[in-house]
C-alpha positions as CSV (number, residue, x, y, z in Angstrom):
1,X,36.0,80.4,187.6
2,X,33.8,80.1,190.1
3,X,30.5,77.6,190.5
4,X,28.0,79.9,192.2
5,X,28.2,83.9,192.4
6,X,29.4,85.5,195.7
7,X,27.0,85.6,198.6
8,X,26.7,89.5,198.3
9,X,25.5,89.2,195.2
10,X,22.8,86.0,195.7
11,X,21.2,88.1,199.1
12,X,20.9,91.3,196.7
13,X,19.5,89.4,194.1
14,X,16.5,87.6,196.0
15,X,16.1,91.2,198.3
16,X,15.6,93.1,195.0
17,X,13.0,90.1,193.3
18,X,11.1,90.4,196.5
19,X,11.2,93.8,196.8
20,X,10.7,94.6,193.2
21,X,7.5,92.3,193.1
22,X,6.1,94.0,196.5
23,X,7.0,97.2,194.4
24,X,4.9,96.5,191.5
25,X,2.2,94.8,192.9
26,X,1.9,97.6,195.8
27,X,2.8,100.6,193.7
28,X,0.6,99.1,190.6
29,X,-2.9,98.3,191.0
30,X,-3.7,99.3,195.1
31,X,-2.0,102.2,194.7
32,X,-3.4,102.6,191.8
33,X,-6.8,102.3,192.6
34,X,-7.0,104.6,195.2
35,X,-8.9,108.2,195.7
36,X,-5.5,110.4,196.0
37,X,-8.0,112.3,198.9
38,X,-7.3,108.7,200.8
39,X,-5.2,109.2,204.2
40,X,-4.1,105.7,203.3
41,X,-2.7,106.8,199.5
42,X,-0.2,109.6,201.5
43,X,1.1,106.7,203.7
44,X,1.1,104.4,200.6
45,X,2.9,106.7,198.3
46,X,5.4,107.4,201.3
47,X,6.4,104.1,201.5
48,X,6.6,103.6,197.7
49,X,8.9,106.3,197.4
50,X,11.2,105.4,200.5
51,X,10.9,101.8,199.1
52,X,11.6,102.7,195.7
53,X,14.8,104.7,196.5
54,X,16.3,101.5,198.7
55,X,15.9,99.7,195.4
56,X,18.0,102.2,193.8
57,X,20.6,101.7,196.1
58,X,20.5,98.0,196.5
59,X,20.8,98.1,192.8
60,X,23.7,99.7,192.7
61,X,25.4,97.7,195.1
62,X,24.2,94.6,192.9
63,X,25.9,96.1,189.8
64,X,29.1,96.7,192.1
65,X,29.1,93.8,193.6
66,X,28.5,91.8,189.9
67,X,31.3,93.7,188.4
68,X,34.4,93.2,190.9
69,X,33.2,89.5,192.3
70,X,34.2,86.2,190.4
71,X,31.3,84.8,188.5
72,X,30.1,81.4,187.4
73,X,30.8,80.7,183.4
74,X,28.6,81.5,181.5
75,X,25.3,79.2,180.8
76,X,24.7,77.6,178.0
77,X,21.2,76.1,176.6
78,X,22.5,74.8,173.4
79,X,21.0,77.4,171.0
80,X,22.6,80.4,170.4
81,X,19.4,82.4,170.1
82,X,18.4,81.4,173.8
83,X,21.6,82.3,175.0
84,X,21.4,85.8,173.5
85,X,17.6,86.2,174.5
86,X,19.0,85.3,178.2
87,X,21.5,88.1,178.1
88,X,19.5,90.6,176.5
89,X,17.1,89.7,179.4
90,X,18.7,90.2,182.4
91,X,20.4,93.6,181.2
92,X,16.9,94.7,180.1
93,X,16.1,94.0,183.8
94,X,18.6,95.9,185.2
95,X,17.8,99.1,182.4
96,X,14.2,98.9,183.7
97,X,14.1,98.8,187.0
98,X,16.7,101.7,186.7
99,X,14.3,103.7,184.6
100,X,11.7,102.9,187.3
101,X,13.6,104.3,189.9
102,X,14.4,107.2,188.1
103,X,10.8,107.6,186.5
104,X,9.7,107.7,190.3
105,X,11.9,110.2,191.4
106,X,11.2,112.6,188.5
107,X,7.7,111.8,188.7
108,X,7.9,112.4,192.9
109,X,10.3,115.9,191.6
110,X,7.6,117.5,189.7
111,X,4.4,116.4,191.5
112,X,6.1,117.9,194.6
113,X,5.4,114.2,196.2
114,X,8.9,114.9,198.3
115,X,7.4,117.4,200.4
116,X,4.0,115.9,200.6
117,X,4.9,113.0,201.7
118,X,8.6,113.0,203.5
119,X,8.2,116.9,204.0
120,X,4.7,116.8,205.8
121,X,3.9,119.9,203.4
122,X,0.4,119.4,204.2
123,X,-0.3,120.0,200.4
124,X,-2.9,116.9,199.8
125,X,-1.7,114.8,196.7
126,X,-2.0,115.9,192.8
127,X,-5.3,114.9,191.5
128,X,-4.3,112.9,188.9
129,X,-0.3,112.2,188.4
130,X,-1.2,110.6,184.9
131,X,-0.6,114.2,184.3
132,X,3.1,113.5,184.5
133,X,5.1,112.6,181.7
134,X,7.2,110.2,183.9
135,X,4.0,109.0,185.5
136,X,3.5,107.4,182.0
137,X,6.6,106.3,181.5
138,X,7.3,104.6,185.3
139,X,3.9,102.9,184.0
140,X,4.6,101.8,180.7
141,X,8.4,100.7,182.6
142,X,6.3,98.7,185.1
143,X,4.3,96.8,182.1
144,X,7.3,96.0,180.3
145,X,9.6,95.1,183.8
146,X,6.5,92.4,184.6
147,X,7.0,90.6,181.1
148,X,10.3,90.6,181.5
149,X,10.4,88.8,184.8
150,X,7.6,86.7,183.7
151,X,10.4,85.4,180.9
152,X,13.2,85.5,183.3
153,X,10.9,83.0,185.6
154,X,9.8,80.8,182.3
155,X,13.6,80.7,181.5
156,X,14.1,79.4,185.2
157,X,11.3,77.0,184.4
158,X,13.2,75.8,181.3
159,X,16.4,75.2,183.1
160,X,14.6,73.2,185.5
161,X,12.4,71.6,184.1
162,X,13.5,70.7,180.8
163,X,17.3,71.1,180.4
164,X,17.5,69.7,184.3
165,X,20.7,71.5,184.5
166,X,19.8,72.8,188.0
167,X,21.2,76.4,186.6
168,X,19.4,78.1,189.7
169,X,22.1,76.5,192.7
170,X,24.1,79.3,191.3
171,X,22.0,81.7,192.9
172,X,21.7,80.2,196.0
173,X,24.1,80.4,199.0
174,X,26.8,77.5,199.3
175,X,30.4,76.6,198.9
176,X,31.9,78.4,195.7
177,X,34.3,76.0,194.6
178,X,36.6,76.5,191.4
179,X,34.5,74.6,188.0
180,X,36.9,72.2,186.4
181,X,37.9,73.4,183.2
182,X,35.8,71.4,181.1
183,X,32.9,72.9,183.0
184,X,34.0,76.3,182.0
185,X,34.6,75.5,178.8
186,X,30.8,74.0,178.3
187,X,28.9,77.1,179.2
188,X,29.0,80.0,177.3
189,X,26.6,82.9,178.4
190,X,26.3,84.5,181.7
191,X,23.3,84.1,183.3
């Protein structure tokens, strides 16, 4: 057992929470927003999509990376219902952004948004791509991804703040010594 998770794993983590929030504050309500007959909504939606697919990736790498790397014990908040809300939590993350990414690139498959945008088709962009089922569903995805991190940063808040158990050094970069046994034997959900 380990005390922090592998450094692999911490960079991928905080390069897919930045990237995620640029993502959904970008791809949301600016993109969002604008006239699709906008020159700046073509170079917008280019990057969205390139941006999108390096999430994809880097998520798979994170999943990689969790599954054949030594991992902290699991954390323990002293109710059993927390501890299952906190798992449930972060594999709903992982399940979301996942449908995002592959929301996006259905969405980007049937709007023909490859070719406009990484093809230089020419075609201008679809009117209206609420026309798209998985336009809907990357949306409704989005809403339910930002509550989820909202709780994933209130349950950061409640380690801090109130159990003081300074749960986020695990996901920080630093020696990754062995936990004593009764360490590991305290804690008893992955975080």
């Amino acid at each position: 057992m380990t005390t922090r998770y592998h450094p692999v794993l911490v960079a991928l983590h905080w390069i897919l929470a930045l990237m995620i929030f640029m993502a959904l504050v970008v791809g949301g309500p600016i993109m969002a927003a604008m006239e699709s007959t906008d020159p700046q909504k073509l170079t917008g939606m280019t990057g969205h999509i390139i941006w999108g697919m390096v999430v994809g990736v880097l998520l798979l790498l994170r999943l990689i990376t969790r599954f054949v790397t030594m991992k902290p014990a699991k954390a323990n908040t002293g109710k059993t219902a927390l501890n299952t809300a906190a798992g449930l939590t972060h594999w709903a993350m992982y399940a979301l952004v996942a449908g995002m990414v592959l929301s996006g690139l259905v969405m980007a498959n049937n709007a023909d948004l490859f070719a406009i945008t990484l093809g230089g088709s020419g075609d201008p962009l679809p009117a209206d791509l609420a026309v798209y089922p998985a336009r809907v569903a990357h949306g409704v995805i989005a809403n339910v991804l930002t509550a989820l991190i909202v709780l994933h940063v209130g349950g950061w808040a409640f380690h801090q703040f109130i159990l003081r158990d300074r749960l986020i050094s695990r996901m920080w970069f630093g020696k990754r010594q062995a936990a004593s046994q009764a360490e590991a034997g305290q804690q008893t959900l992955e975080v």
